[in-house]
C-alpha positions as CSV (number, residue, x, y, z in Angstrom):
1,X,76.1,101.5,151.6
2,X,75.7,104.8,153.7
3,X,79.4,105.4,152.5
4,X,78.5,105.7,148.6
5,X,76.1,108.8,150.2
6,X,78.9,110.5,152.3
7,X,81.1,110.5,149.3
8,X,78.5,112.3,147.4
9,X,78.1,114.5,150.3
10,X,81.6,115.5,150.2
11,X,81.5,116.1,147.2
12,X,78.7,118.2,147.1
13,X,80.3,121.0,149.7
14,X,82.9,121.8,147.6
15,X,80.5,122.9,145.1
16,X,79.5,126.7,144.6
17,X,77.7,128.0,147.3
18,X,75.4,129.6,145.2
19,X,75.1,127.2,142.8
20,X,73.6,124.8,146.7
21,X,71.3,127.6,148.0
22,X,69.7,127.9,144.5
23,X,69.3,123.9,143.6
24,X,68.2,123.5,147.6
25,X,65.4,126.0,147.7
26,X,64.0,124.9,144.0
27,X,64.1,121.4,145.2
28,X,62.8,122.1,148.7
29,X,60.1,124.0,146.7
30,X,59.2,121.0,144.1
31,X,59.4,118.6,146.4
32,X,56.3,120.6,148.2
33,X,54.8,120.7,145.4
34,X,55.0,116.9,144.1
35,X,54.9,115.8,148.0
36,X,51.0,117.6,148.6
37,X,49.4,118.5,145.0
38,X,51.3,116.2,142.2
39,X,48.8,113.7,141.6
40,X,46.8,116.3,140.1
41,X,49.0,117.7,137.7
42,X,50.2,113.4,136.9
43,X,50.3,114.1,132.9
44,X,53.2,117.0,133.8
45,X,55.0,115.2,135.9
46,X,54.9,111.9,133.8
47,X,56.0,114.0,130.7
48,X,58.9,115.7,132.7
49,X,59.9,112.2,134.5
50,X,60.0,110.6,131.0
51,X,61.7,113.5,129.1
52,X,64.3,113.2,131.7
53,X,64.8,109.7,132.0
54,X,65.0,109.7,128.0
55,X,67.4,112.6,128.1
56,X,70.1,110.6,130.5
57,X,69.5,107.0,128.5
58,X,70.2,109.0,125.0
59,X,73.1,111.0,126.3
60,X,75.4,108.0,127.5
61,X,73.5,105.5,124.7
62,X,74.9,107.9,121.9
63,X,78.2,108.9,123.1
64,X,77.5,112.0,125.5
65,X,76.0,113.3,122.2
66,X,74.3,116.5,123.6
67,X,71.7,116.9,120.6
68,X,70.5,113.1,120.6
69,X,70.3,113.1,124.6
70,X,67.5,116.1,123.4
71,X,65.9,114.1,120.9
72,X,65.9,111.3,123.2
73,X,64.0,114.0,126.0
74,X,61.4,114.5,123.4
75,X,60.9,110.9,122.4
76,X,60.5,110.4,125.9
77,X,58.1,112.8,126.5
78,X,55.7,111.2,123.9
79,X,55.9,107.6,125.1
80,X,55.4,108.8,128.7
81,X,52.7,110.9,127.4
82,X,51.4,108.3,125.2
83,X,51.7,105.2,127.7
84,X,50.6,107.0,130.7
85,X,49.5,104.5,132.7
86,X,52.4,102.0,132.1
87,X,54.7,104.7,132.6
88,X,53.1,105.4,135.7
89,X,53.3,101.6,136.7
90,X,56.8,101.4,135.4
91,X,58.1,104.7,137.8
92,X,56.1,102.3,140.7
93,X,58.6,99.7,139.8
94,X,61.6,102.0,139.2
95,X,60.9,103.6,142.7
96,X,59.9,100.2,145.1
97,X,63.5,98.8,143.3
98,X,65.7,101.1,144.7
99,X,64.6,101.6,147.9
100,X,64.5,98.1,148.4
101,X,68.0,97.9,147.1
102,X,68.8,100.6,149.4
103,X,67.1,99.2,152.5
104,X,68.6,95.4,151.9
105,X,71.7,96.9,151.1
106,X,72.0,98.5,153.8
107,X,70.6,95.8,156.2
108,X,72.8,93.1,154.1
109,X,75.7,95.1,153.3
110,X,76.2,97.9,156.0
111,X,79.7,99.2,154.7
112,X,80.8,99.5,151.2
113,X,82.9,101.9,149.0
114,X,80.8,101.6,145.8
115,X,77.7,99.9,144.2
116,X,79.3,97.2,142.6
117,X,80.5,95.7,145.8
118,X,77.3,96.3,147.3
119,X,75.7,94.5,144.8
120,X,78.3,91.5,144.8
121,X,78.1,91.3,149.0
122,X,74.3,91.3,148.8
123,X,72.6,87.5,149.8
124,X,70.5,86.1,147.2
125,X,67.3,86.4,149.4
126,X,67.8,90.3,149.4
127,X,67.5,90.2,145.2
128,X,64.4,87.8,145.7
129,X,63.0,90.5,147.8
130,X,63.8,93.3,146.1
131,X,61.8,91.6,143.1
132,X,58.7,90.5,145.0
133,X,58.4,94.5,145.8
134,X,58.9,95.2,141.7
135,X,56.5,92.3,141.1
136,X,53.9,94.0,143.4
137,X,54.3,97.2,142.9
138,X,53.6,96.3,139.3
139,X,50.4,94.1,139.4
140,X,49.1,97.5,142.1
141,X,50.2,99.9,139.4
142,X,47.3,98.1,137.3
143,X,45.1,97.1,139.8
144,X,45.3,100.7,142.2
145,X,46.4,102.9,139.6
146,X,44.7,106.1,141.7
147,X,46.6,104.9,144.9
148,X,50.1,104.1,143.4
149,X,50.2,107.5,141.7
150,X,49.4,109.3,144.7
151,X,52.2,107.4,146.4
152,X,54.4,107.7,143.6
153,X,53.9,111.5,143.9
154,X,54.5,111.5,147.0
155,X,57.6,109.5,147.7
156,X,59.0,111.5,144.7
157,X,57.8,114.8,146.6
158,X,59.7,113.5,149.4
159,X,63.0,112.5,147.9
160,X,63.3,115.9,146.8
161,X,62.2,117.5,150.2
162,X,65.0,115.3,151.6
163,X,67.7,116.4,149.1
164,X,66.9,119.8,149.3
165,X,66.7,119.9,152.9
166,X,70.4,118.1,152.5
167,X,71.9,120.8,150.2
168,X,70.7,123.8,152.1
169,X,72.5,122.3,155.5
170,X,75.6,121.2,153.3
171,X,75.7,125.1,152.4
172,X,75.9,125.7,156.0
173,X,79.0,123.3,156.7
174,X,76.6,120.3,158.2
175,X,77.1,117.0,157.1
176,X,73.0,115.9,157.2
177,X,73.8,112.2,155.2
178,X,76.0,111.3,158.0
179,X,74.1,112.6,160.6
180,X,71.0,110.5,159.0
181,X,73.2,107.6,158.8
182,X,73.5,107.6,162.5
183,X,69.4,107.6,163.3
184,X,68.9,105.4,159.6
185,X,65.6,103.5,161.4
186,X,63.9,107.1,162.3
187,X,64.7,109.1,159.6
188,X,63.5,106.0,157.5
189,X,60.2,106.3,159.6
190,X,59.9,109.8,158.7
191,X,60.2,108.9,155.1
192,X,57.4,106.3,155.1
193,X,55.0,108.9,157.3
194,X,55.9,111.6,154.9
195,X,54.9,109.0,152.3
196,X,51.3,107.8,153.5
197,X,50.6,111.1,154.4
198,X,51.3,112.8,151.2
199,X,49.6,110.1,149.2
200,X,46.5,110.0,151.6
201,X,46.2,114.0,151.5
202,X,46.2,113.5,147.7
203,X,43.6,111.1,147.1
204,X,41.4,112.8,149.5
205,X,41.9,116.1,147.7
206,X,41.4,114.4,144.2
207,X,38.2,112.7,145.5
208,X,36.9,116.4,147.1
209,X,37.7,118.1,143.2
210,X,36.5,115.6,141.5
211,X,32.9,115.8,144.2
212,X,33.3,119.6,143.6
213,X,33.3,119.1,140.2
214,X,30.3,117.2,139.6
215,X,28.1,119.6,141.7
216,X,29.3,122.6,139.5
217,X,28.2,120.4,136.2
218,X,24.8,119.5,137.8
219,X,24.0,122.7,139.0
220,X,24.8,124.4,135.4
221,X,22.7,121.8,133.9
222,X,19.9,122.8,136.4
223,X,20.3,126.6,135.5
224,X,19.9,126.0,132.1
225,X,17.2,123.3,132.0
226,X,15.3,126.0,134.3
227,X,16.3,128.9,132.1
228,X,14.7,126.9,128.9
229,X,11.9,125.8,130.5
230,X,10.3,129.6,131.0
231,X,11.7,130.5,127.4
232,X,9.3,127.3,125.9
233,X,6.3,128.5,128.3
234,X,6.0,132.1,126.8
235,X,6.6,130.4,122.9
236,X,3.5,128.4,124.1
């Protein structure tokens, strides 16, 4: 499995080096973002999510037709938009598929040159697995909506920390997927504390604006019930 990833990284460092430095830092940057504040900007990220995944379905659906793949974006945007909390539920899914695919791949699998023979040298138990993690994620997407978008924001936050983080050292020559490959049961550690962290900094944050909130509207209600009550006194 780890040598689908090493391929890519090779193939990343022969790219421009400018081209790394400037997709690393606005990654690195996003990932921040997404990893310690997305749940409260959700609607954006849902609509940018969707507009993307439309975008890539339309492009190869149609042919690599550029102005469809667009059309697609934008259709996409709507039904994310539209079907928020589904879409939410459905990224839940999308997300708890392939990194149990990744995980029982690579506990299942260890070395393989490409997906398709990682997904022919998987057991059956792995895909049985794989889809009790869908199934639940699902039924907690409906159930926990709050708690599966603040984890959905933050493992997304953290996938792009970690690919930043893997573009800016492949500018420098390192090779970080191998490196990862050799410690895969800490580095996946750090992944899942990066995770619960993330998600539990969100809700907590949410909770305090929302707390915030609701003072601010009860005191402005105060101010002006006390502001007409003087008005009414002198009219009497």
């Amino acid at each position: 499995m780890i040598e689908i990833f090493q391929n890519l990284e090779q193939m990343v460092s022969e790219l421009n080096p400018t081209f790394l430095v400037g997709v690393g830092a606005g990654s690195v940057l996003a990932g921040l973002f997404i990893w310690l504040g997305g749940l409260g900007f959700r609607k954006y990220l849902v609509a940018i999510v969707g507009a993307f995944a439309g975008g890539i379905s339309g492009f190869f659906i149609t042919g690599r037709n550029t102005m469809l793949a667009l059309a697609s974006a934008g259709v996409g945007v709507v039904i994310a938009l539209v079907l928020e909390k589904i879409f939410i539920t459905i990224m839940a899914a999308v997300l708890a598929a392939v990194l149990g695919f990744t995980v029982m791949g690579r506990i299942c699998v260890g070395q393989a040159d490409s997906l398709e023979q990682v997904c022919s040298q998987m057991p059956v138990y792995s895909w049985v697995i794989i889809s009790a993690l869908v199934i639940i994620s699902i039924a907690a997407g409906f159930f926990f909506r709050p708690l599966i978008s603040a984890l959905c924001c933050a493992a997304f936050g953290t996938i792009l920390l970690f690919a930043g983080m893997i573009l800016l050292l492949s500018y420098k020559g390192a090779e970080p997927i191998s490196y990862i490959s050799g410690k895969p049961s800490f580095y996946g550690m750090v992944f899942a504390a990066m995770v619960a962290f993330g998600a539990i900094e969100q809700l907590l944050l949410c909770r305090f604006a929302k707390a915030k909130t609701k003072r601010e509207e009860k005191a402005s209600k105060s101010q002006q019930k006390s502001e007409k009550e003087p008005s009414s006194w002198r009219r009497n």
